[in-house]
MIMAR-222258 format. One record per residue (C-alpha): residue number from 1; residue in one letter; x, y, z. Coordinates in Angstrom, 3 decimals. Layout:
# residues N
NUM/A/X/Y/Z
...
//
This chain:
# residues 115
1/X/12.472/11.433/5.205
2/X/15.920/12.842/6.513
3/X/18.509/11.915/3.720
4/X/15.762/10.302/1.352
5/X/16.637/11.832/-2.427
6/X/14.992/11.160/-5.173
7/X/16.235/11.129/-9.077
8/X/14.704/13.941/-11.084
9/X/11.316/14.132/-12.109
10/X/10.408/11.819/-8.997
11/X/8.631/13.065/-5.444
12/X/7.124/11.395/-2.875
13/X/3.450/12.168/-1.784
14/X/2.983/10.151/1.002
15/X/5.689/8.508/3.663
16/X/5.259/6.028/6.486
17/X/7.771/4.941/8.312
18/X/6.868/1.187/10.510
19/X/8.577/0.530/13.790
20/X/8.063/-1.526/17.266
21/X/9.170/-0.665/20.390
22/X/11.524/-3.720/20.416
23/X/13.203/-2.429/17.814
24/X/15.069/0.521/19.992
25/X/14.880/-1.885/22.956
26/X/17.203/-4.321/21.344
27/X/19.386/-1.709/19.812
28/X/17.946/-3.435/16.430
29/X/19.170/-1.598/12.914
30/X/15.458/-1.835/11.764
31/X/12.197/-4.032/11.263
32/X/11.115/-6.768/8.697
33/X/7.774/-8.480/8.593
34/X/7.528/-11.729/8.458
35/X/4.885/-12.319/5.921
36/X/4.195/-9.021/3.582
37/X/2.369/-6.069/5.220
38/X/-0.643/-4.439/3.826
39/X/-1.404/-0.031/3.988
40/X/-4.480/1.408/3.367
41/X/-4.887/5.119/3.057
42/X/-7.470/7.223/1.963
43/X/-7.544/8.719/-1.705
44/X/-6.481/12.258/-0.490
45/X/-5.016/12.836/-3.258
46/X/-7.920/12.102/-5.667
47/X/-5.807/9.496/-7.897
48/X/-8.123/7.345/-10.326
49/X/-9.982/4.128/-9.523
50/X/-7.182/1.509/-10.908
51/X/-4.140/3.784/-10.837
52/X/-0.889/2.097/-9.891
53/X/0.977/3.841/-7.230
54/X/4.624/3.316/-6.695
55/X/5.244/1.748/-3.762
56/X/8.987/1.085/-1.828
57/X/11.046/2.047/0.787
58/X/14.188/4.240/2.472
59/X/17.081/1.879/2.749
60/X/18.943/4.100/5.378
61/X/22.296/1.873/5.455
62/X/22.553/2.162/1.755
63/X/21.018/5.429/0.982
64/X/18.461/5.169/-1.305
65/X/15.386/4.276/-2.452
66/X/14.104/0.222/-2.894
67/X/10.786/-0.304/-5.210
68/X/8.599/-2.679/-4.269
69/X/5.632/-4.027/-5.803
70/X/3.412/-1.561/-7.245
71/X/0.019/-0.915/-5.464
72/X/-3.219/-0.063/-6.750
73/X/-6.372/2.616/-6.258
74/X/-9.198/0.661/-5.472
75/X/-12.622/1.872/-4.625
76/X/-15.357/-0.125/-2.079
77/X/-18.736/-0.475/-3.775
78/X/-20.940/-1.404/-1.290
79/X/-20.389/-4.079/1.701
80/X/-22.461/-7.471/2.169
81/X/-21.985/-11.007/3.813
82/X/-19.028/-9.029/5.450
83/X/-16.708/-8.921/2.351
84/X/-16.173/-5.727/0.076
85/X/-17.207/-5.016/-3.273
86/X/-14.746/-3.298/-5.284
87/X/-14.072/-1.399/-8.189
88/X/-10.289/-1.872/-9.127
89/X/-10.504/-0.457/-13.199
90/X/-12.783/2.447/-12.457
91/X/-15.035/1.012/-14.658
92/X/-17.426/1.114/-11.748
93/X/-17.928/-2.849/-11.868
94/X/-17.566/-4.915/-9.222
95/X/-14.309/-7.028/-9.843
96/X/-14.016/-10.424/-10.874
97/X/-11.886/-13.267/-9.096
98/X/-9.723/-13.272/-11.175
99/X/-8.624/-9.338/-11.317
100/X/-8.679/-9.599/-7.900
101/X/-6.226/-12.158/-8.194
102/X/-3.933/-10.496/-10.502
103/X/-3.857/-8.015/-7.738
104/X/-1.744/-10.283/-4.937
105/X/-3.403/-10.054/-1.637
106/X/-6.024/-7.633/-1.449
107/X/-7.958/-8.549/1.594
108/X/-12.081/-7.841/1.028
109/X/-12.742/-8.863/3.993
110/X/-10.681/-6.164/6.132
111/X/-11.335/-3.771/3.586
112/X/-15.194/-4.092/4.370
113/X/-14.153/-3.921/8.257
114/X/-12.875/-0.311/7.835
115/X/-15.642/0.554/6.043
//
């Protein structure tokens, strides 16, 4: 994250940076999706089921930091019928509709495929 700073007490844990190959074949100044992109990681860093986790990125032209929406620790209960189960309080209950909901566009579908 050459250049990235961060105002005091902030760190980051975890970077990604997202590219194409058309991007340095056009001589492009970056990338933007179209519709908004999802990232899945594992817990590595043993956060708690239902813990928000900052989420933004590196504006390089303007040197700093944009937040995003914030994203959330979710655990998979169990898989069935090819949709996921999950846990997104860490109550250990399978969520409702409508929490899911409240969450945006959590996908329980893919999250059962990589599981």
């Amino acid at each position: 994250m050459a250049g990235a700073r961060f105002r005091p007490p902030l760190v980051y844990t975890y970077a990604v940076t997202f590219t194409a190959d058309e991007v340095a074949q056009n001589n492009a100044s970056g990338l933007r999706f179209s519709h908004p992109s999802r990232s899945t990681r594992k817990n590595f860093l043993g956060l708690s089921v239902g813990q928000l986790v900052p989420v933004g990125y590196y504006d390089a032209d303007a040197g700093h930091w944009v937040p995003g929406p914030n994203g959330v620790v979710v655990k998979v209960l169990n898989i069935g019928a090819g949709q996921a189960s999950l846990d997104v309080d860490g109550q250990g209950n399978p969520a409702t509709s409508q929490e899911l909901s409240a969450l945006g566009h959590l996908d329980r579908r893919a999250s059962a495929a990589r599981h």
